[in-house]
N, CA, C and O atoms as a Tinker XYZ file with bonds, in Angstrom:
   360  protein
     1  N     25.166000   17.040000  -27.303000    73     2
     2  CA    24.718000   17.174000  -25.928000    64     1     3
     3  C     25.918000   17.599000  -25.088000    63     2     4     5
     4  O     26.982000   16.994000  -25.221000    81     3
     5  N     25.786000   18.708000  -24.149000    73     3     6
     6  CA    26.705000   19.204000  -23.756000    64     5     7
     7  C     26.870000   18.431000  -22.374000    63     6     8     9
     8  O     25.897000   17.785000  -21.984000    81     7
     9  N     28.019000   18.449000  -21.612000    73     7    10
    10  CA    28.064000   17.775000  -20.214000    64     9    11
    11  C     27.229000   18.517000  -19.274000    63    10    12    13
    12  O     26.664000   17.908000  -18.366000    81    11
    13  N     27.100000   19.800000  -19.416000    73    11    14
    14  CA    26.294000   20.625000  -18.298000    64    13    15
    15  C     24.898000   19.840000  -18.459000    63    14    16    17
    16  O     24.188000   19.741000  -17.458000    81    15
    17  N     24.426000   19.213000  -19.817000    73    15    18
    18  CA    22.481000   19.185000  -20.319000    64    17    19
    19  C     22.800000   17.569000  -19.576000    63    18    20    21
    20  O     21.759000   17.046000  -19.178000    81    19
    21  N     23.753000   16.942000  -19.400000    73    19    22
    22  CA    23.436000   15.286000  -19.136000    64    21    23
    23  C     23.478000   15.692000  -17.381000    63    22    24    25
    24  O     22.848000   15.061000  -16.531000    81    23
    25  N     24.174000   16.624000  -17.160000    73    23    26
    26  CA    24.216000   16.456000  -15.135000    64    25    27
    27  C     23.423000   17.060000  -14.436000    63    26    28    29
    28  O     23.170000   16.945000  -13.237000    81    27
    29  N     22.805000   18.077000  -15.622000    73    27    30
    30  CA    21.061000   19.060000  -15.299000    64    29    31
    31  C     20.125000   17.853000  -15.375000    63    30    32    33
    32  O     19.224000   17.907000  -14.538000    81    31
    33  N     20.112000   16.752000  -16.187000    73    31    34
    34  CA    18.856000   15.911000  -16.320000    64    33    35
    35  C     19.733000   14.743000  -15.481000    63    34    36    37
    36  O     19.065000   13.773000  -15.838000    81    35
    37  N     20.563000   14.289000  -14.787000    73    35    38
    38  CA    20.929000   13.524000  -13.697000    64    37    39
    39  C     20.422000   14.265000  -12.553000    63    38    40    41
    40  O     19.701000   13.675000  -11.748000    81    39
    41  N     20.645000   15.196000  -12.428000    73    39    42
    42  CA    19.904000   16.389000  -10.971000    64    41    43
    43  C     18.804000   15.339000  -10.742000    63    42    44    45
    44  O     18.595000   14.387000   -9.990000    81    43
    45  N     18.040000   16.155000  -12.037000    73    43    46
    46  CA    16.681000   16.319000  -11.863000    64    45    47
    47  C     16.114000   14.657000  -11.589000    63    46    48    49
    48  O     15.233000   14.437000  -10.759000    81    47
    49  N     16.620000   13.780000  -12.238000    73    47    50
    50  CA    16.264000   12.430000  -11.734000    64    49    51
    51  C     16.161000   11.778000  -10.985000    63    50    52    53
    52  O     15.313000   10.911000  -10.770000    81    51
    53  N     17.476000   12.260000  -10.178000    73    51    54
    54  CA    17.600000   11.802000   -8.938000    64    53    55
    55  C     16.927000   12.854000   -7.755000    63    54    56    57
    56  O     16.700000   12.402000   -6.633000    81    55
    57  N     16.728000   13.803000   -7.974000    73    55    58
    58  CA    15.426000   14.754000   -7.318000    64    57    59
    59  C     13.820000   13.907000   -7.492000    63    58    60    61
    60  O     13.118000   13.666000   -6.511000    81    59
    61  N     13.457000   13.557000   -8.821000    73    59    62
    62  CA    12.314000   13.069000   -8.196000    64    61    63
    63  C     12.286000   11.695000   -8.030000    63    62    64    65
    64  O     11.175000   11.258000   -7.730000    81    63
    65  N     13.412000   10.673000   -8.162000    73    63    66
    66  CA    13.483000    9.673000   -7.245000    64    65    67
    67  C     13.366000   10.044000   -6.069000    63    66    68    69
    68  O     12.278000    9.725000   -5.589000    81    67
    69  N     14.233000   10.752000   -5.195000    73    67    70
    70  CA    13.617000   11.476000   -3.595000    64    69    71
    71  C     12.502000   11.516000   -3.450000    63    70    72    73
    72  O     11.842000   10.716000   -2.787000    81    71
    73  N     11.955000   12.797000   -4.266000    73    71    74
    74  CA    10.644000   13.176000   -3.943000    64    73    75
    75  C      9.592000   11.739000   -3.853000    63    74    76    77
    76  O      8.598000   11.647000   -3.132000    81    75
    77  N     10.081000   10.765000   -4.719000    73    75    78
    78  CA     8.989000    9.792000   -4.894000    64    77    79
    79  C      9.189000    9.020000   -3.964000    63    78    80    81
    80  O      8.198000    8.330000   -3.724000    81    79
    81  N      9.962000    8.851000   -3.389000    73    79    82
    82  CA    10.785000    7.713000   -2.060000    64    81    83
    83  C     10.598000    8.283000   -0.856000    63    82    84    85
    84  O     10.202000    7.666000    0.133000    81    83
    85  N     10.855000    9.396000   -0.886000    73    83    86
    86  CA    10.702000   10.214000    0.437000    64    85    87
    87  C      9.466000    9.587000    1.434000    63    86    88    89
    88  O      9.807000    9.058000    2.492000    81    87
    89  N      8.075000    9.657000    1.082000    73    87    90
    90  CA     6.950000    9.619000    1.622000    64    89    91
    91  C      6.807000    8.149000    2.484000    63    90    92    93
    92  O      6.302000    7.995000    3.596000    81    91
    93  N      7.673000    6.709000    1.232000    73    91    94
    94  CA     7.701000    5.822000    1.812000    64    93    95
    95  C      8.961000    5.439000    2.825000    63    94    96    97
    96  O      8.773000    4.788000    3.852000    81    95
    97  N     10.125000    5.868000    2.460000    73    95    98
    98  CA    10.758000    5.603000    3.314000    64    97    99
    99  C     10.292000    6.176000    4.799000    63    98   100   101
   100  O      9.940000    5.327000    5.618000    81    99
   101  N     10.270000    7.610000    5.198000    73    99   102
   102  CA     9.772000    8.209000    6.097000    64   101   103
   103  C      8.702000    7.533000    6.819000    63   102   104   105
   104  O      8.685000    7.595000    8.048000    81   103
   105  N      7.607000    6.751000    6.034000    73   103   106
   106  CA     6.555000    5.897000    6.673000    64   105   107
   107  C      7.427000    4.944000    7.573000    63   106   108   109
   108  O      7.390000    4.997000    8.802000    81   107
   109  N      8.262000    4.015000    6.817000    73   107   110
   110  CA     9.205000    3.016000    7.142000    64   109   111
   111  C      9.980000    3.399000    8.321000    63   110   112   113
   112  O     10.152000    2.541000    9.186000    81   111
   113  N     10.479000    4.586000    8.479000    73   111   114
   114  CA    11.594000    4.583000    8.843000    64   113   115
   115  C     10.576000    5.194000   10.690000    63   114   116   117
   116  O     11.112000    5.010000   11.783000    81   115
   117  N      9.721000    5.598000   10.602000    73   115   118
   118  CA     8.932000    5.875000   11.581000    64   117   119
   119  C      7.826000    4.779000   12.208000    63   118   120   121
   120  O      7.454000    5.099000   13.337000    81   119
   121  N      7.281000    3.645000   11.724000    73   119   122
   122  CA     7.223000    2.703000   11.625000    64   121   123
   123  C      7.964000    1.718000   12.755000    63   122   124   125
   124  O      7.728000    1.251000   13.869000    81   123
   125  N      8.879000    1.707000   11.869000    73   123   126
   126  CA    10.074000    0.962000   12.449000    64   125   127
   127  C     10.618000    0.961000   13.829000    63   126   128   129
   128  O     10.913000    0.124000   14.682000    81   127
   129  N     10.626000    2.613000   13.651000    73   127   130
   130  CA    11.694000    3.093000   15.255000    64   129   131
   131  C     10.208000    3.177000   16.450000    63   130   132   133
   132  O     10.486000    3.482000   17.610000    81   131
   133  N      9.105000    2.975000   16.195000    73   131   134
   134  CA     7.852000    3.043000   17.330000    64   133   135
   135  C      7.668000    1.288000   17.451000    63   134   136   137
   136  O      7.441000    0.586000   18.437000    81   135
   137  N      7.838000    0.997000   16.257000    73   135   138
   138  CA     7.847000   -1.347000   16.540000    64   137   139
   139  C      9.184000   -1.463000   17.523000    63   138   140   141
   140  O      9.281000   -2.184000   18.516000    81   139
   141  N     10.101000   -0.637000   17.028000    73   139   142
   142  CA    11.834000   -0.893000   18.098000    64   141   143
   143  C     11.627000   -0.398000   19.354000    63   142   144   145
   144  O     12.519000   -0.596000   20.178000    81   143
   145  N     10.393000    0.357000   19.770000    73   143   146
   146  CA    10.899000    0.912000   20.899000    64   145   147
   147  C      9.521000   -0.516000   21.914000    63   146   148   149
   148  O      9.408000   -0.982000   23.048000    81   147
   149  N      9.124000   -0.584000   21.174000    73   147   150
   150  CA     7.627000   -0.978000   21.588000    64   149   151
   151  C      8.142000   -2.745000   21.886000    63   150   152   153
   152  O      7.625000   -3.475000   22.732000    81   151
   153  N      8.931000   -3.017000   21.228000    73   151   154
   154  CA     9.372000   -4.323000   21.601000    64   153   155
   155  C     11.023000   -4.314000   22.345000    63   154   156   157
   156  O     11.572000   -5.406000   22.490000    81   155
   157  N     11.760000   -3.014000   22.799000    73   155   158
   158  CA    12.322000   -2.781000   23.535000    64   157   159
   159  C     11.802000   -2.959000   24.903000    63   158   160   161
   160  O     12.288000   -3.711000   25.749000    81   159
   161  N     10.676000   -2.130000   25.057000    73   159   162
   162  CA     9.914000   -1.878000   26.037000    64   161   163
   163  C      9.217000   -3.519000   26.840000    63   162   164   165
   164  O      9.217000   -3.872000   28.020000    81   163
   165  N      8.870000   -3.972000   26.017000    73   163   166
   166  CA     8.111000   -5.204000   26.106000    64   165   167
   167  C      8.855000   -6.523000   25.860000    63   166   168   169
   168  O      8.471000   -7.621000   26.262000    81   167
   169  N     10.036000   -6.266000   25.106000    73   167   170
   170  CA    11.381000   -7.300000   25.343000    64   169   171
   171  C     10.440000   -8.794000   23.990000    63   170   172   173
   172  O     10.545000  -10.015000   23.870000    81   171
   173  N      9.999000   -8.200000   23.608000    73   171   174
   174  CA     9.553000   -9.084000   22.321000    64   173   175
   175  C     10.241000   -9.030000   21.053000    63   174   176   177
   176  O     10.189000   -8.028000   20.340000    81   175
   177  N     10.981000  -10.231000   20.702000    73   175   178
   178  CA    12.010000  -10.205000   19.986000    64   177   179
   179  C     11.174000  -11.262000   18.105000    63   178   180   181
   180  O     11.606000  -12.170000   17.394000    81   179
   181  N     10.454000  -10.777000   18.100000    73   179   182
   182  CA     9.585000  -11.590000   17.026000    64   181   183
   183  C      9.898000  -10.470000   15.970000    63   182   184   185
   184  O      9.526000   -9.305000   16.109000    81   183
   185  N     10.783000  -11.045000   14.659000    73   183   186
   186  CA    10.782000  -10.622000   13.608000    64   185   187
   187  C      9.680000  -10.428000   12.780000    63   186   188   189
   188  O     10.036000   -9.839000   11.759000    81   187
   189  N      8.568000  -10.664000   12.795000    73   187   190
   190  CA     7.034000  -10.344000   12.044000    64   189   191
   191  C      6.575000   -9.264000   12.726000    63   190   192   193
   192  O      5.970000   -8.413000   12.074000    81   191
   193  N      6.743000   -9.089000   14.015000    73   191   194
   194  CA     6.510000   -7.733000   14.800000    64   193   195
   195  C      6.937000   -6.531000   14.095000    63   194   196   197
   196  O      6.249000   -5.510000   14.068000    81   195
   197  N      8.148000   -6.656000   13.485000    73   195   198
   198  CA     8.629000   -5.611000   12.659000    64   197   199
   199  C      8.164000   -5.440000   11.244000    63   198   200   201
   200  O      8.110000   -4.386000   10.610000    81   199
   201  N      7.873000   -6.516000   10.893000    73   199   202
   202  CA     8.178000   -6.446000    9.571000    64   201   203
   203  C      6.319000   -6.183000    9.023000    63   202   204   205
   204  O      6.045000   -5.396000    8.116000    81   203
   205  N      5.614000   -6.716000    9.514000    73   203   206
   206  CA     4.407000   -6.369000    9.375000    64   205   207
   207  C      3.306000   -5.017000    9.226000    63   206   208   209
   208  O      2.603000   -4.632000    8.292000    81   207
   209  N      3.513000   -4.550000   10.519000    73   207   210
   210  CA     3.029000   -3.302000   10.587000    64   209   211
   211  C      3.807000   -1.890000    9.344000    63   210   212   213
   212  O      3.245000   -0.930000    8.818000    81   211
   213  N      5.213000   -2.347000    9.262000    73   211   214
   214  CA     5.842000   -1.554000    8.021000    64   213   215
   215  C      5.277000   -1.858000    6.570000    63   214   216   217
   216  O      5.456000   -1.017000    5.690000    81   215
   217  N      4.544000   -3.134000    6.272000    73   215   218
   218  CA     3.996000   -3.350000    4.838000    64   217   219
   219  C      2.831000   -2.815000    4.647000    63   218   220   221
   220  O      2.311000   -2.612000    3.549000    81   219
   221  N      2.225000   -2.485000    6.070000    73   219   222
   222  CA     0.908000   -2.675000    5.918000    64   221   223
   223  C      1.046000   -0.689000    5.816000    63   222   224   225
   224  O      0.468000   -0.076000    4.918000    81   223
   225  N      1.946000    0.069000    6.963000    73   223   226
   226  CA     2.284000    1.428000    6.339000    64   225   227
   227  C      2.846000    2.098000    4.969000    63   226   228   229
   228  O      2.919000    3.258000    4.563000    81   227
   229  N      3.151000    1.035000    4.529000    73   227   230
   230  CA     4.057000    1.373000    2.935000    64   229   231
   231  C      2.720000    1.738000    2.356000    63   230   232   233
   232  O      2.345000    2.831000    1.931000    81   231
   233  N      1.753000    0.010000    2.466000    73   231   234
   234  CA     0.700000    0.178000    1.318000    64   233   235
   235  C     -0.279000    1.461000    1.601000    63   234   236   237
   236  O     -0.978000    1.856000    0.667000    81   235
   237  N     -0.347000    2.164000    2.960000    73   235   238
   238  CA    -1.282000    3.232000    3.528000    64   237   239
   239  C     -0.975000    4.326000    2.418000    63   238   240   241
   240  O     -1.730000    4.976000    1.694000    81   239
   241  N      0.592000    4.289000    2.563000    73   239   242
   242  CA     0.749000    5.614000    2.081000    64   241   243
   243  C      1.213000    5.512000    0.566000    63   242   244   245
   244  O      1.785000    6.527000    0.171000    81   243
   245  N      1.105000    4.684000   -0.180000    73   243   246
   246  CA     0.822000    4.673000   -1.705000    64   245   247
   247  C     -0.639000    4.592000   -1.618000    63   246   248   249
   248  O     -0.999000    4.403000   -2.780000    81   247
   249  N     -1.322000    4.619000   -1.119000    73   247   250
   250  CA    -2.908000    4.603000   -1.282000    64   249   251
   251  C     -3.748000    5.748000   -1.254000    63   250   252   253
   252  O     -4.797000    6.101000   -1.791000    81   251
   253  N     -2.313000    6.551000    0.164000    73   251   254
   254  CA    -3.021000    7.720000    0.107000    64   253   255
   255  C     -1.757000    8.619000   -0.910000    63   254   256   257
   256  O     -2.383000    9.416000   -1.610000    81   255
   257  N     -0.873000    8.681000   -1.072000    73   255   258
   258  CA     0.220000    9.147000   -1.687000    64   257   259
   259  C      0.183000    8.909000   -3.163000    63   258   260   261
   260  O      0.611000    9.802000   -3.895000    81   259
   261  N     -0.194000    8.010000   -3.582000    73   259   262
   262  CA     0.034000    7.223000   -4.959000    64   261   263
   263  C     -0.077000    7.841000   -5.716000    63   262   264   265
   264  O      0.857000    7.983000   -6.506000    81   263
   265  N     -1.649000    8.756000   -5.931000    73   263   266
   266  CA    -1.735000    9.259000   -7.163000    64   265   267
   267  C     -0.845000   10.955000   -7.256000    63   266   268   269
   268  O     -0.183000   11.490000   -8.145000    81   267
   269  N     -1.029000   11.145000   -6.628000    73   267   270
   270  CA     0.092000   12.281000   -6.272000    64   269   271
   271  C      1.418000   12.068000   -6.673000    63   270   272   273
   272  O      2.030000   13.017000   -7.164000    81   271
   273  N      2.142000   10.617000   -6.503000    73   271   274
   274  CA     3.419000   10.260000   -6.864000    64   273   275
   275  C      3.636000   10.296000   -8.584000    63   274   276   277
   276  O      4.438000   10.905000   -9.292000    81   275
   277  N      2.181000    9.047000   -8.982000    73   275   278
   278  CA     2.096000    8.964000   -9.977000    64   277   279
   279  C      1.709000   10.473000  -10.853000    63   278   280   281
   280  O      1.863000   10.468000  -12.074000    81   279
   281  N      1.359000   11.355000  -10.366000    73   279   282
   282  CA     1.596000   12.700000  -11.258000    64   281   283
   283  C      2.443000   13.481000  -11.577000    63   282   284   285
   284  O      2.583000   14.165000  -12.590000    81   283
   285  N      3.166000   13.344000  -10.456000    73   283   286
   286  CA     4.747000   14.009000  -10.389000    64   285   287
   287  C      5.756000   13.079000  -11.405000    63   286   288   289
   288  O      6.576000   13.727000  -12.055000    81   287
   289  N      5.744000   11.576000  -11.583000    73   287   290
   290  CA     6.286000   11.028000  -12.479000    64   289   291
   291  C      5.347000   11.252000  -14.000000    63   290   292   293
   292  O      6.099000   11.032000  -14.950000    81   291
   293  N      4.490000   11.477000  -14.277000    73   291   294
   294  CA     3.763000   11.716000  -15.657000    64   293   295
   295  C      4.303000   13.140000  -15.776000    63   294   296   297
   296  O      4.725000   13.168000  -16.932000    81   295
   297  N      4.475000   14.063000  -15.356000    73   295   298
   298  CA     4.954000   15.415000  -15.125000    64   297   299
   299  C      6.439000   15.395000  -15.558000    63   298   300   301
   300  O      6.774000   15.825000  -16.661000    81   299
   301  N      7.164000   14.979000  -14.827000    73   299   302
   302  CA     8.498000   14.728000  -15.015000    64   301   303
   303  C      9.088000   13.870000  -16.590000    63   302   304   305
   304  O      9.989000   14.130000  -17.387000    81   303
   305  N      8.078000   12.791000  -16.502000    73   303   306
   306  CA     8.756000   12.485000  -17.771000    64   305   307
   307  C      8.107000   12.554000  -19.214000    63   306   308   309
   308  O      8.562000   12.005000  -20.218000    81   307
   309  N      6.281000   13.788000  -19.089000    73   307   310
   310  CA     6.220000   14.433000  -20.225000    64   309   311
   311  C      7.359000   15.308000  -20.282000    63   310   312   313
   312  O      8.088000   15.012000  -21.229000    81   311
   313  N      7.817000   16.399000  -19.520000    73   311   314
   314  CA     8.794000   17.448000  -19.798000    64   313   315
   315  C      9.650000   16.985000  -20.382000    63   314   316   317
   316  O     10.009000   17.594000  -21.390000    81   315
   317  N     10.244000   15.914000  -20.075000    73   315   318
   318  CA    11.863000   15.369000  -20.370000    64   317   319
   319  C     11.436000   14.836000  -21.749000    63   318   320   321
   320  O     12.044000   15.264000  -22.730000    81   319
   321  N     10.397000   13.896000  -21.922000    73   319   322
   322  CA     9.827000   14.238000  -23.717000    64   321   323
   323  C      9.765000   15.274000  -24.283000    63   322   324   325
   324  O     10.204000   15.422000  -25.424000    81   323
   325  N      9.321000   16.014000  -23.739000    73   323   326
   326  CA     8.948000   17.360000  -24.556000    64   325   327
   327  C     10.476000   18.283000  -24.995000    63   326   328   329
   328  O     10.754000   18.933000  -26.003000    81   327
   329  N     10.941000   18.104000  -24.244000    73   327   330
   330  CA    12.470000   18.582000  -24.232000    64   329   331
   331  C     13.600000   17.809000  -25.082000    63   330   332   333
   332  O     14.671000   18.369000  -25.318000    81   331
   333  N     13.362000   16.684000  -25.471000    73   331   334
   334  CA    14.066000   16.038000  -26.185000    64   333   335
   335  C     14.902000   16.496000  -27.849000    63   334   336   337
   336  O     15.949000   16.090000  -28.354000    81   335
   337  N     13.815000   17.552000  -28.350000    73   335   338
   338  CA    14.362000   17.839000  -29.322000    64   337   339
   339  C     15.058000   19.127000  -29.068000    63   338   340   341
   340  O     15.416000   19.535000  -30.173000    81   339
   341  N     15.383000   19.876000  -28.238000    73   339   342
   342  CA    15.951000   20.417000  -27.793000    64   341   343
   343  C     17.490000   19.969000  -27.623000    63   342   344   345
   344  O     18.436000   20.549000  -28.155000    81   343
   345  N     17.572000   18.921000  -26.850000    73   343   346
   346  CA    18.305000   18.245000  -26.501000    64   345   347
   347  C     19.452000   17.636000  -27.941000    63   346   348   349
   348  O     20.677000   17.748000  -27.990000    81   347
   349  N     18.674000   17.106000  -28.807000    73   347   350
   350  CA    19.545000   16.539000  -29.973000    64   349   351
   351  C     20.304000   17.674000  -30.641000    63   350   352   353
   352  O     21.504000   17.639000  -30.912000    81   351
   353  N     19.369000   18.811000  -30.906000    73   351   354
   354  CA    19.861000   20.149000  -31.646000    64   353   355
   355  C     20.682000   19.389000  -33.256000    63   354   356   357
   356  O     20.700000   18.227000  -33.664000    81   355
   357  N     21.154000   20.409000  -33.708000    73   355   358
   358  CA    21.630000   20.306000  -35.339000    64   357   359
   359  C     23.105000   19.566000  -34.955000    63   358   360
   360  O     23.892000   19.257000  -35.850000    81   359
């Protein structure tokens, strides 16, 4: 295995970790900053204020996201099977 074939399949791993994280963090991270402004605004300092409405967006968007995620990972790691003997060579 050459060093170029181990940092081509590190890329790519850490590419669809992103891709798979992306959707939820972004929920989170938007979420978050509309609960911060909303209890800025209103001076309500209740830690469940925050933390609530973000679980309940995580689970939205694996619900609506999920199977989509889950294809892109069946995708990703038939190829990287399929590629394996490639990979060992003589």
């Amino acid at each position: 295995m050459n060093q170029d074939v181990v940092v081509n399949l590190t890329m790519g791993a850490m590419e669809m970790a992103l891709k798979l994280a992306l959707p939820l963090l972004l929920a989170g991270l938007v979420v978050g900053l509309v609960v911060s402004i909303f209890q800025a605004v209103t001076q309500i300092q209740e830690m469940t204020l925050a933390f609530i409405p973000k679980v309940l967006a995580l689970v939205v968007v694996i619900a609506i996201a999920g199977p989509w995620m889950l294809g892109q990972l069946q995708t990703y790691t038939h190829e990287l099977y399929k590629g394996i003997p490639n990979l060992v060579g003589p």
